[in-house]
C-alpha positions, 0 to 999 in steps of 0.5 A: 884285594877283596876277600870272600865275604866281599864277594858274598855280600855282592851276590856270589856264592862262597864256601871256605874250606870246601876241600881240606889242606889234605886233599888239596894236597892230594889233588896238587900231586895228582895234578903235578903227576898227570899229562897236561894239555892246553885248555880250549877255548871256543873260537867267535868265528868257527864256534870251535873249541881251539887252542888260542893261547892269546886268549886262554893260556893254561893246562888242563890235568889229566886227572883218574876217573875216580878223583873226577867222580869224587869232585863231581859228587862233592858238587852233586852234594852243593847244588840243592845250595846253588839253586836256592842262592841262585834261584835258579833250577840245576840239573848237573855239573859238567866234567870237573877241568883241573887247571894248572898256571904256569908263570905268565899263563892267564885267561883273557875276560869272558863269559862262561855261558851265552844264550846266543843260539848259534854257540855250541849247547853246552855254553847256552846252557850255563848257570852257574860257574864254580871254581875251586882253588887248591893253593893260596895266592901269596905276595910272599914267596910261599912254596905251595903259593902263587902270585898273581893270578887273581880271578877277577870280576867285571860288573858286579854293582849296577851302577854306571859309576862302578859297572866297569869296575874290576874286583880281583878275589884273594883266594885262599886253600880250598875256596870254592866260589859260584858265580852266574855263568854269564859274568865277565871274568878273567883270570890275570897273569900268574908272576910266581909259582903255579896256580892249582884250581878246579872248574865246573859249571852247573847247566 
């Protein structure tokens, strides 16, 4: 399985380490601790957020406002990076979502953002998509570990034979990875454990 500096060479954005094990571990906790919810996704008919566990099967954290404002300034501080990677102008980051897999959660291919005029504001207005990821995916039976889950890319090379290829990233503890919004992605089902990340997407 690829690790980050593939996906660098391809285009994307990537940052080891952009959270320490300590904090990772603080989040984890917070996480594990606070009510969740299922994650939303927008309906194609209705243009709705609904819960649609066919498509989006994980839970979003409820996480204290103060943790939220200290990742929102972590990626305040990355974004004059993101605008030169992507050569793209940024003006801020929606609200952090904290996500938790359970085994058998995934998410369904997609993209973050679509300049389709008729889906909801926020979604035609995505750049660029930043996960962060607050445990490692392991093959061994770690106990901070996951298996499976892989966020996995579609059309990375321009190429008609590599264009349907699926690259699936290794994450690591405290990897954040930034990608433009209007990517093919998913992320496959989770076989062990639970998987911990934080998403934002930059507008």
């Amino acid at each position: 399985m690829p690790g980050p500096n593939f996906f660098n060479r391809l285009g994307l954005f990537v940052v080891k380490d952009f959270f320490d094990p300590r904090l990772c571990t603080r989040f984890r906790f917070e996480m594990c601790s606070s009510p969740r919810t299922s994650a939303l996704v927008v309906d194609g008919n209705t243009f709705l957020e609904k819960v649609k566990k066919d498509v989006r099967r994980t839970k979003e954290a409820g996480i204290s406002a103060t943790t939220v404002s200290f990742v929102k300034d972590r990626l305040a501080a990355l974004k004059p990076m993101l605008e030169n990677h992507f050569n793209v102008a940024l003006i801020g980051c929606e609200k952090p979502q904290f996500l938790v897999y359970n085994e058998g959660d995934f998410f369904r291919p997609h993209q973050d953002g679509d300049e389709n005029a008729s889906k909801p504001e926020y979604i035609t207005k995505r750049q660029v998509s930043v996960v962060m990821f607050l445990n490692d995916a392991d093959q061994e039976s770690g106990p901070e570990s996951y298996g499976g889950g892989a966020l996995t890319f579609y059309g990375l090379i321009d190429d008609p034979p590599w264009k349907q290829c699926a690259f699936p990233l290794m994450s690591e503890l405290g990897l954040l990875i930034a990608f433009r919004s209007n990517i093919v992605h998913e992320v496959r089902p989770v076989t062990r454990g639970e998987r911990y990340t934080i998403t934002s997407w930059f507008f």
